[in-house]
Structures are given as C-alpha cells and as structure tokens.
C-alpha positions in Angstrom: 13.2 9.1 -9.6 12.5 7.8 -6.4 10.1 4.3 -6.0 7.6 6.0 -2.8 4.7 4.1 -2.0 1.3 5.5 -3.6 -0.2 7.9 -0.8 -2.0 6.2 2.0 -6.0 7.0 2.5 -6.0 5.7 5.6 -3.7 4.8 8.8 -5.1 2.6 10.4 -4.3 1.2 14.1 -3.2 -2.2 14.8 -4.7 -3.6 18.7 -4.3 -7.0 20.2 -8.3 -7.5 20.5 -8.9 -10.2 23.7 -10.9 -12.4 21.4 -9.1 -12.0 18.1 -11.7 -12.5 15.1 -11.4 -15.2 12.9 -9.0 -15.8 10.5 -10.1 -17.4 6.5 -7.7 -20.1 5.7 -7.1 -18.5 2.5 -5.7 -15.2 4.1 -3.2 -18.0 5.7 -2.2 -20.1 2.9 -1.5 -16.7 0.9 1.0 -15.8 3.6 3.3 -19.0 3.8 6.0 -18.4 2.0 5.9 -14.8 2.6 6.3 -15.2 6.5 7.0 -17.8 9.2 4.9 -20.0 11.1 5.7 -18.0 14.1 5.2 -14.5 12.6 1.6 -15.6 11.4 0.7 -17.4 14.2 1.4 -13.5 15.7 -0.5 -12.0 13.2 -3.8 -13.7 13.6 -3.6 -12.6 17.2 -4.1 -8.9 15.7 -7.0 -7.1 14.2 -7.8 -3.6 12.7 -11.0 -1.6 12.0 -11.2 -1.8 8.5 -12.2 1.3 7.1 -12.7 -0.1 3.5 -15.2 -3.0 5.0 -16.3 -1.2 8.0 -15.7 -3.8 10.4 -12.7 -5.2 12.4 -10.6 -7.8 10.9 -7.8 -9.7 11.7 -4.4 -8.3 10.3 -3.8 -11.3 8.2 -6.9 -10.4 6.4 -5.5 -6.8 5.9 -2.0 -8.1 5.1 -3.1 -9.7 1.8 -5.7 -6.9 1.3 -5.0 -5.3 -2.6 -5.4 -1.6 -0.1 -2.6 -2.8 2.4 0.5 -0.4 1.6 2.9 -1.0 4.4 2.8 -1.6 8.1 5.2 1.0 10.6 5.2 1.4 14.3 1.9 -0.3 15.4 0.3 1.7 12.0 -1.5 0.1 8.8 -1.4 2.6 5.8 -4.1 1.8 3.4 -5.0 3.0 -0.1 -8.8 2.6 1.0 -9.9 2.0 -2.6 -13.2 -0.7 -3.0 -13.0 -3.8 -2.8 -14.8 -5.8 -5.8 -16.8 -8.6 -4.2 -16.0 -11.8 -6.0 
C-alpha cells in the first residue's frame, strides 16, 4: 500500500506579482517552526490565483490552506474543496 497524496483539483501557478498582496500575521505565525525566516520572508513575495476564493493570494496564505496538497516545480496542487468561513 502506497501513502499518494489525495488527487489534486486544481494546479495552480505560483508568479512573483510586482506588488505582492498582503500577508495575515496568522498565515505567518502558523509557518515558524515549519520554515525559516528566510524561506518565509520568500514566500510572502509570491502569490497565486486562488481558485477556491477566487482571488489572488499570497502563497503563505495557500501554504497553510486545509486544500494545499504539495508544491512542485513552480506548481500548487490543490484539493479545491470549500472553505468554511469562520
């Protein structure tokens, strides 16, 4: 039995936007510990469309999306199930 990911809905791009859009603290404060200072620092510099909210976000907000699957070559794979609104 093998551990694959569940299937990805969506694939989503990842672009280096010249005005990246802001970034909630708590999408930060979830990722210390997870990554460096550096690596996020990096990260809010990059957005996606969002597919699941219809609007571009930055990639920290996807990383610590409940959707976000994995992230290969440039590519976001997303479940692209609802988010609840809480």
């Amino acid at each position: 039995m093998t551990d694959d990911p569940p299937p990805a809905k969506f694939v989503v791009e990842i672009f280096s936007p010249e005005k990246p859009p802001p970034t909630a603290k708590q999408y930060v404060d979830e990722l210390k510990g997870v990554a460096g200072g550096k690596q996020i620092s990096k990260m809010k510099k990059e957005a996606v469309a969002c597919p699941v909210l219809n609007k571009t976000v930055s990639f920290v907000q996807c990383f610590a999306c409940p959707n976000f699957i994995r992230r290969v070559k440039g590519k976001v794979d997303c479940r692209g199930l609802p988010l609840s609104t809480s």
